[in-house]
TORZANU-234525 format. One record per residue (C-alpha): residue number from 1; residue in one letter; x negated, y negated, z negated. Coordinates in pm, 1 decimal. Each point is the difference from the previous one (the first is absolute). Example, Ala and Ser with C-alpha at 12.3 -4.5 7.8 and 13.67 -1.06 7.14 Angstrom:
(1,a,(-1230.0,450.0,-780.0))
(2,s,(-137.0,-344.0,66.0))
//
This chain:
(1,x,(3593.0,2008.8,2782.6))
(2,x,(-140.9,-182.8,290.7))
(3,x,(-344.2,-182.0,-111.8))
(4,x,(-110.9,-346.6,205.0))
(5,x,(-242.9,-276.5,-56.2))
(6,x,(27.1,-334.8,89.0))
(7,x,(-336.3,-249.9,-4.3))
(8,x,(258.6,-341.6,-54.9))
(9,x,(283.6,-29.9,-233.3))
(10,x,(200.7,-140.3,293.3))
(11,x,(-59.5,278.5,197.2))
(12,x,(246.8,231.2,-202.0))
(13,x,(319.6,48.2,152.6))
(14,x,(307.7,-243.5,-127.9))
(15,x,(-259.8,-141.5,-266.9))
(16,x,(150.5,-332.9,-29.0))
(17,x,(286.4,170.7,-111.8))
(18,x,(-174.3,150.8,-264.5))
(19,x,(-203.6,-268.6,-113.6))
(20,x,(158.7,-153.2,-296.0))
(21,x,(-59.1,388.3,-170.8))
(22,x,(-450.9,4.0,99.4))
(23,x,(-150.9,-111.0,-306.2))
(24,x,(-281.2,-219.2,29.8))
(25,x,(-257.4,224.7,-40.8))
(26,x,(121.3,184.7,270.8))
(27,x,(-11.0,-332.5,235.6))
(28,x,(-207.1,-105.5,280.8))
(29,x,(-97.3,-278.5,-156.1))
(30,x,(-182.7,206.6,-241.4))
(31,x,(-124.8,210.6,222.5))
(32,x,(-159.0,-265.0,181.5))
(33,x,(-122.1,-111.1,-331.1))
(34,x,(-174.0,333.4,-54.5))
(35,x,(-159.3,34.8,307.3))
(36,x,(-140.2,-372.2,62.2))
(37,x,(-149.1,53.7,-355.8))
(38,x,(-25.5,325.9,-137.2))
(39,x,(-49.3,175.5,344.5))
(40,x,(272.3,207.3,-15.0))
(41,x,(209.1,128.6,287.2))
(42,x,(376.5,59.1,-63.7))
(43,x,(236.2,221.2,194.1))
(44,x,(346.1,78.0,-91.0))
(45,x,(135.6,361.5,2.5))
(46,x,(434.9,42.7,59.5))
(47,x,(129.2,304.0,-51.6))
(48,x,(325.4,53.3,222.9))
(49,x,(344.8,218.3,-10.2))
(50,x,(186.3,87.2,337.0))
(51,x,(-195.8,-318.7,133.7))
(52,x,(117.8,-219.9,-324.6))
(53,x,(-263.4,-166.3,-202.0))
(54,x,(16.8,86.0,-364.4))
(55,x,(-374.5,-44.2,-119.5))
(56,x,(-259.6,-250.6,-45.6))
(57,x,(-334.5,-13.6,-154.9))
(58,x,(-323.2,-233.3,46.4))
(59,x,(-344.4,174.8,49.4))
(60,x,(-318.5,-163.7,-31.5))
(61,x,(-340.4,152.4,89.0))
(62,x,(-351.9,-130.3,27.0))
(63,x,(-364.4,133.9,10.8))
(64,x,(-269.3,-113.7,-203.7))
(65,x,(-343.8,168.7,35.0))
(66,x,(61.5,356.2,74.6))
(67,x,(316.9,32.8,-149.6))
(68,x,(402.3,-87.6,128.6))
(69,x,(245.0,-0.8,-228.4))
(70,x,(342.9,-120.5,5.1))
(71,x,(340.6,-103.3,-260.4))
(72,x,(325.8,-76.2,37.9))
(73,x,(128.3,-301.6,-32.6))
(74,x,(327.8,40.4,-133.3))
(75,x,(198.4,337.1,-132.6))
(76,x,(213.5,107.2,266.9))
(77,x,(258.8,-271.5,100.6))
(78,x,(368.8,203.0,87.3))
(79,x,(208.8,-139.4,246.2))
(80,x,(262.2,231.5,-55.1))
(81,x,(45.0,6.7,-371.7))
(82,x,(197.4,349.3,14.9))
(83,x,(-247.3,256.5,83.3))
(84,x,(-176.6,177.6,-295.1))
(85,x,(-351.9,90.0,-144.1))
(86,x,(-29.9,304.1,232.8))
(87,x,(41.0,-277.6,303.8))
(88,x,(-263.3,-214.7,-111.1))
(89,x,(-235.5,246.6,-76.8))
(90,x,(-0.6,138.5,306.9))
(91,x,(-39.7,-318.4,194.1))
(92,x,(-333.2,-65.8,-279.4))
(93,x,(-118.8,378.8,155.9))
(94,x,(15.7,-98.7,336.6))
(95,x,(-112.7,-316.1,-22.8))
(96,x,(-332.8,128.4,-159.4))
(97,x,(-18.5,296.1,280.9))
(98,x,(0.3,-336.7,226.3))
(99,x,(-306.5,-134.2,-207.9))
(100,x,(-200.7,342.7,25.0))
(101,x,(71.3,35.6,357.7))
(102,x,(-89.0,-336.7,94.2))
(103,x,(-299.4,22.6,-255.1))
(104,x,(81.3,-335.5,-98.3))
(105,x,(-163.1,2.7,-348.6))
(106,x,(-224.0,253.2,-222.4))
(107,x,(252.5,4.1,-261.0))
(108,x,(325.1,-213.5,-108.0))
(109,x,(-87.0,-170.5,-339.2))
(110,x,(229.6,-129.0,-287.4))
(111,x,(238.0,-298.7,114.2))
(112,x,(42.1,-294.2,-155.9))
(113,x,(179.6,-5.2,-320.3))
(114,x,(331.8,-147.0,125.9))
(115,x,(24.9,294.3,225.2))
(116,x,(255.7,219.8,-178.0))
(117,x,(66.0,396.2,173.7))
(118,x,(342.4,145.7,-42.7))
(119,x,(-190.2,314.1,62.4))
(120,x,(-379.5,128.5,71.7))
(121,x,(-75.0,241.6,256.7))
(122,x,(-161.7,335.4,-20.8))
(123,x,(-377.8,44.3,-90.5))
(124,x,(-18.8,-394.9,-140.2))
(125,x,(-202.6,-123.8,-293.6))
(126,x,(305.0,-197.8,-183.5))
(127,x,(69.1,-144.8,-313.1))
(128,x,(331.5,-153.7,-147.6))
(129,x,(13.9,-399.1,-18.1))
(130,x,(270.2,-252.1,-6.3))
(131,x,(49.6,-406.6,-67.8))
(132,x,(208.2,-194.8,-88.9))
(133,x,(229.4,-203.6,119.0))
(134,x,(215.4,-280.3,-112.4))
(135,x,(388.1,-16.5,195.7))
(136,x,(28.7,-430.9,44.7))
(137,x,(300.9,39.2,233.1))
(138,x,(246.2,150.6,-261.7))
(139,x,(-120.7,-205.2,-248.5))
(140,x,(-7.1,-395.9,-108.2))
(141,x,(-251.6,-122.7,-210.9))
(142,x,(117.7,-34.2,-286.5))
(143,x,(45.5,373.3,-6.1))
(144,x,(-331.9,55.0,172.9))
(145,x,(-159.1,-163.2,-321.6))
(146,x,(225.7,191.9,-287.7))
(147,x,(-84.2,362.5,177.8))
(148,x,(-366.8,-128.4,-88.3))
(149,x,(-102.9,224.8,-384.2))
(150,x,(2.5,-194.3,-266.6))
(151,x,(-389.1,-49.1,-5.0))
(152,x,(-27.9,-148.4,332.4))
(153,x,(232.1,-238.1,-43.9))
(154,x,(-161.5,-107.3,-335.6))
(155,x,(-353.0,2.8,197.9))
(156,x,(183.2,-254.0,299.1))
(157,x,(102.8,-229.4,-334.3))
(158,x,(-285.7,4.3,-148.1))
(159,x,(-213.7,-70.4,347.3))
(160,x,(242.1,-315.3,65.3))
(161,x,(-32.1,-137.1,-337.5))
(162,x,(-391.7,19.1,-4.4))
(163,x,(58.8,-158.1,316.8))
(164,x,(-140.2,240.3,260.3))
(165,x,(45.7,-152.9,354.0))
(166,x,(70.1,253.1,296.8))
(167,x,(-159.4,-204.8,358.4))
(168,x,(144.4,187.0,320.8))
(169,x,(-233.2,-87.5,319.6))
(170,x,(-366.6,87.0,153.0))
(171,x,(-118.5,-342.8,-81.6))
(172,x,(-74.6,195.7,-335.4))
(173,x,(-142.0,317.3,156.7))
(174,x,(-368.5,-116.2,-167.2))
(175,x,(129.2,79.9,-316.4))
(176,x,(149.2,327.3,102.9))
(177,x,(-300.8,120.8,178.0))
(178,x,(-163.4,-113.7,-335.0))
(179,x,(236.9,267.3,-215.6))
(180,x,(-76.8,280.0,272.4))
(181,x,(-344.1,-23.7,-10.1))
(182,x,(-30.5,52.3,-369.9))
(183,x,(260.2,268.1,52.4))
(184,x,(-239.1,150.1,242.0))
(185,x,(-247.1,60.9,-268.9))
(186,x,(184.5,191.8,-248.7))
(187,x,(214.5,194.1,258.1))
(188,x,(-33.8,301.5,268.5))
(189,x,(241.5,-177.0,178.7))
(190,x,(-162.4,-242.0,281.7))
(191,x,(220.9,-332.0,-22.2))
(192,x,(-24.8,-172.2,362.8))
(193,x,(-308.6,-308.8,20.2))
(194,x,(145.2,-326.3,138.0))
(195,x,(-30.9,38.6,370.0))
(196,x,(170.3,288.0,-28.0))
(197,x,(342.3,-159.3,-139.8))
(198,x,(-98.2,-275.2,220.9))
(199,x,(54.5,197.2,277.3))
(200,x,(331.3,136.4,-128.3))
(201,x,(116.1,-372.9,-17.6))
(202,x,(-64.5,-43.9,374.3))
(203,x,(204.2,280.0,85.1))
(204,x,(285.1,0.4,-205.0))
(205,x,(34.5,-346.6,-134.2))
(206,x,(376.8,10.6,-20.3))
(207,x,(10.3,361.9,-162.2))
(208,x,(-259.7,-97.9,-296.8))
(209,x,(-13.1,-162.2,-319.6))
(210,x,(-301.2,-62.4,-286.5))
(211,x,(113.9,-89.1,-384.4))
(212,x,(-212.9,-57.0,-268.1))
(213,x,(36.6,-65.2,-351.1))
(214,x,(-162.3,-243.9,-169.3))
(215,x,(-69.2,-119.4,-394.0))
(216,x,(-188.0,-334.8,-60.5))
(217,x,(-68.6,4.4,360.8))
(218,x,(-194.6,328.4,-46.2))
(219,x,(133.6,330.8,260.1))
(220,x,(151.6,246.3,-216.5))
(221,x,(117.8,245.2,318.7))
(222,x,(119.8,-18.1,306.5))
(223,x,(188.2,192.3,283.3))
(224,x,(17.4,35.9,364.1))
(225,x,(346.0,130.4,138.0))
(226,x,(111.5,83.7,408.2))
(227,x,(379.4,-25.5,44.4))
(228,x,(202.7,74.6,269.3))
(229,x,(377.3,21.9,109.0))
(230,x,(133.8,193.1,-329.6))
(231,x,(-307.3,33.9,-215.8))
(232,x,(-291.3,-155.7,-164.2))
(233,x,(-316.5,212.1,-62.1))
(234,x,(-266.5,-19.6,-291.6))
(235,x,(-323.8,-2.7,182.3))
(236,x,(-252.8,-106.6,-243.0))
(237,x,(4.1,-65.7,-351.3))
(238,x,(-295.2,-87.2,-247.2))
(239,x,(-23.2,-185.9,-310.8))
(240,x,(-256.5,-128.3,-223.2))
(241,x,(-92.0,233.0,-291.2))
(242,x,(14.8,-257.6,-260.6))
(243,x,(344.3,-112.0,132.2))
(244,x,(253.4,-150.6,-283.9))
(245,x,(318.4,-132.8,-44.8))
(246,x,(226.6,243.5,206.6))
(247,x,(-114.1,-183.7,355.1))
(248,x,(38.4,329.9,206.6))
(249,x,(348.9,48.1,-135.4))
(250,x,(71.9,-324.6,82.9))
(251,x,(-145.3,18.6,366.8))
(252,x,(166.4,293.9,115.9))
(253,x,(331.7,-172.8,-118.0))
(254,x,(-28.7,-306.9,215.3))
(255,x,(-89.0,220.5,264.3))
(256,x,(280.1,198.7,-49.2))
(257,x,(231.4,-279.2,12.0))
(258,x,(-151.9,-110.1,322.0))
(259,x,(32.7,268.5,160.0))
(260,x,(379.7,6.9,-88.0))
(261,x,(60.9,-376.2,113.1))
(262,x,(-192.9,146.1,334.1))
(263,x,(293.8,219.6,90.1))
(264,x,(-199.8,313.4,-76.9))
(265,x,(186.6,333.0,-75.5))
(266,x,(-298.0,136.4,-228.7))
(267,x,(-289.5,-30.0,-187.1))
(268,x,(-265.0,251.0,23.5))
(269,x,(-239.3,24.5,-256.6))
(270,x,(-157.9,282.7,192.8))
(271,x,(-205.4,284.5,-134.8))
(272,x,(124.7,191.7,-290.5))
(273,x,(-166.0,320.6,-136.5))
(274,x,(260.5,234.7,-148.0))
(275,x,(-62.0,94.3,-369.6))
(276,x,(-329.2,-127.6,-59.9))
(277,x,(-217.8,88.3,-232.7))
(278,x,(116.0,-152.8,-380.8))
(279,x,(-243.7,-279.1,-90.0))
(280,x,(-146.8,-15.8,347.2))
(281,x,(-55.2,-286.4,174.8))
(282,x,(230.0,129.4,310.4))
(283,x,(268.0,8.3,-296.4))
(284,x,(-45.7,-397.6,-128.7))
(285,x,(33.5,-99.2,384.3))
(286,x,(324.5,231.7,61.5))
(287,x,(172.4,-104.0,-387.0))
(288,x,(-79.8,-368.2,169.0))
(289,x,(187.6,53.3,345.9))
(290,x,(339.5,220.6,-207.6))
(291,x,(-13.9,-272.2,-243.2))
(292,x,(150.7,-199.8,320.8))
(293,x,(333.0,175.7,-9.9))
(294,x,(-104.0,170.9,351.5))
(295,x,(121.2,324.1,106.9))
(296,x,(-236.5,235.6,34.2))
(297,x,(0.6,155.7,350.3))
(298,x,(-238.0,297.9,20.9))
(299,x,(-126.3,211.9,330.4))
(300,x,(-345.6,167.4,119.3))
(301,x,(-316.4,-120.2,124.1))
(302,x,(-190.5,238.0,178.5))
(303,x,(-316.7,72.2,257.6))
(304,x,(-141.5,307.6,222.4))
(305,x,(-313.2,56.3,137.1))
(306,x,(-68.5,66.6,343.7))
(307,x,(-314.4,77.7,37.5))
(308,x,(-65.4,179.0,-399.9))
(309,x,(-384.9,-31.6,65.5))
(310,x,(2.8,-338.9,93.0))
(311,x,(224.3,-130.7,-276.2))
(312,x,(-183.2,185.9,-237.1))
(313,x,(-372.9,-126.4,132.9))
(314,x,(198.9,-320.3,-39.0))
(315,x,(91.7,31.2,-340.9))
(316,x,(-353.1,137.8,-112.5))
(317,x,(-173.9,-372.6,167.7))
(318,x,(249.5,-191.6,-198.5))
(319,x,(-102.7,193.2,-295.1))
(320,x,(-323.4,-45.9,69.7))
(321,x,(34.8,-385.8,41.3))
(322,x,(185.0,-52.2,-319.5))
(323,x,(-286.3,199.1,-155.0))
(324,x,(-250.3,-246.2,113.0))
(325,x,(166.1,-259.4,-130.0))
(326,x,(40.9,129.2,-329.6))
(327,x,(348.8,23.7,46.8))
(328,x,(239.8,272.6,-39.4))
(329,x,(202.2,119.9,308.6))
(330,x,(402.4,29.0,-95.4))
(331,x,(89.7,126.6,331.3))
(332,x,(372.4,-193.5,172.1))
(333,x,(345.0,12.9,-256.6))
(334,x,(54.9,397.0,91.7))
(335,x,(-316.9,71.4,-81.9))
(336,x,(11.4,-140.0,-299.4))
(337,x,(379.2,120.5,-107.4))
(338,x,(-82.1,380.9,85.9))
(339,x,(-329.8,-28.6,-222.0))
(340,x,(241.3,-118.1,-269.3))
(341,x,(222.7,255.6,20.5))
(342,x,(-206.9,279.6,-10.1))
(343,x,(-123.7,-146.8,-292.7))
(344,x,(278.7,-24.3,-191.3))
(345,x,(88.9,337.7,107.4))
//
């Protein structure tokens, strides 16, 4: 396996005919996103065969104080659909000997949750994760709406007939900033402030859409989605804690059924943790997304430090922030899923 790196998506060789196959995370377009705002540089490693291309995969890296670290963008994205795990983990190993050789970051941390492995490589920190996904292609509506359990479907009746209304547009994004900000207080997760989706608006403002869901002209939730060729992707969600009348059921159906009118092969409800704890709130949010009639689709996230003393210096500050705060440090999704487990173990 033969390991390059480009520093342009058009610089690959034949992209354009490979195109219609790069997700969107795996774009230039968001690369040029993450770098005008988040300061991240992107390169993109192909592995080759005999001089044909048959890998893929987006690498971002940045420095921030005295620390670089860097994530992939995307799992790995298989031009040739034939070759097997061995293959692709390979390709992952040299593409990481690349990294260390080029010392391009202290150590390669979790990717984002859409980023499904086939496989991990040797001497990774990994958990298990999945989403899921709804198939709109092979589907029409009608049958869309009857794969739906029987509760969600009574939740989307009961939400139109205490009339919720669902608004689709970023003349409303007050209101939705207004939903993360309370969210903000009673979660470890750090919903974005306004200039922040602002900024996502300029860059992509054909590949985004806000809903929110409304009762007496009061937010219930809302939800930001990207979208490109074949898929949509949930990129924020929040909703209001006193929230009533089944209005996030009946959101995520009108966006469902506009993502099918826009030609889309699938939608991604992204992030799923696999067997969650019973009672847990990572349960509630996963019974919500199956509840959909999605299948679920399940793979690996994974990371691998670099530089061990550096990550783990890293990982001690954070602490140590959190503790200031008076807030308790989680650690990213693997941390968290390998704590569980040896719990439960």
């Amino acid at each position: 396996m033969i390991v390059k790196q480009f520093g342009k998506l058009n610089g690959l060789p034949k992209i354009g005919e490979y195109k219609s196959i790069i997700p969107f995370f795996a774009s230039q377009q968001y690369a040029d996103y993450l770098e005008t705002v988040k300061n991240y540089r992107t390169i993109w490693f192909c592995g080759f065969l005999n001089e044909e291309l048959v890998y893929i995969i987006p690498f971002a890296y940045r420095k921030k104080y005295i620390f670089s670290y860097g994530m992939f963008l995307t799992a790995t994205i298989n031009i040739k659909i034939n070759l097997d795990d061995d293959a692709e983990r390979d390709f992952l190993y040299s593409v990481i000997k690349v990294i260390k050789e080029k010392k391009l970051c202290d150590w390669i941390a979790q990717p984002p949750n859409w980023a499904l492995f086939r496989v991990v490589p040797s001497n990774s920190i990994f958990c298990e994760f999945g989403t899921y996904k709804i198939n709109l292609a092979e589907t029409n509506e009608n049958d869309i709406y009857n794969n739906f359990d029987r509760n969600t479907r009574y939740e989307i009746r009961k939400a139109i007939k205490n009339k919720i209304i669902i608004k689709k547009g970023f003349e409303n994004l007050d209101d939705c900033i207004k939903i993360f900000n309370a969210a903000n207080k009673k979660s470890n997760f750090n919903y974005p402030h306004k200039d922040e989706i602002e900024k996502l608006i300029g860059f992509f403002p054909e590949n985004i859409s806000l809903y929110i869901g409304y009762h007496n002209n009061v937010p219930q939730t809302c939800n930001i989605i990207l979208f490109d060729n074949s898929s949509s992707y949930g990129l924020y969600s929040a909703t209001n804690s006193d929230r009533l009348y089944g209005a996030n059921h009946l959101l995520f159906w009108e966006m469902i059924k506009d993502v099918k009118m826009g030609g889309k092969k699938y939608f991604d409800f992204v992030g799923a943790r696999i067997n969650p704890a019973p009672g847990s709130k990572q349960e509630k949010i996963q019974l919500f997304k199956k509840h959909f009639g999605g299948t679920l689709v399940q793979g690996f996230l994974w990371k691998i430090p670099i530089s061990k003393i550096k990550y783990y210096f890293f990982r001690i500050t954070v602490r140590t922030l959190y503790f200031i705060k008076f807030k308790r440090y989680k650690g990213d999704i693997i941390d968290q899923e390998i704590k569980r487990l040896m719990i439960n173990d």
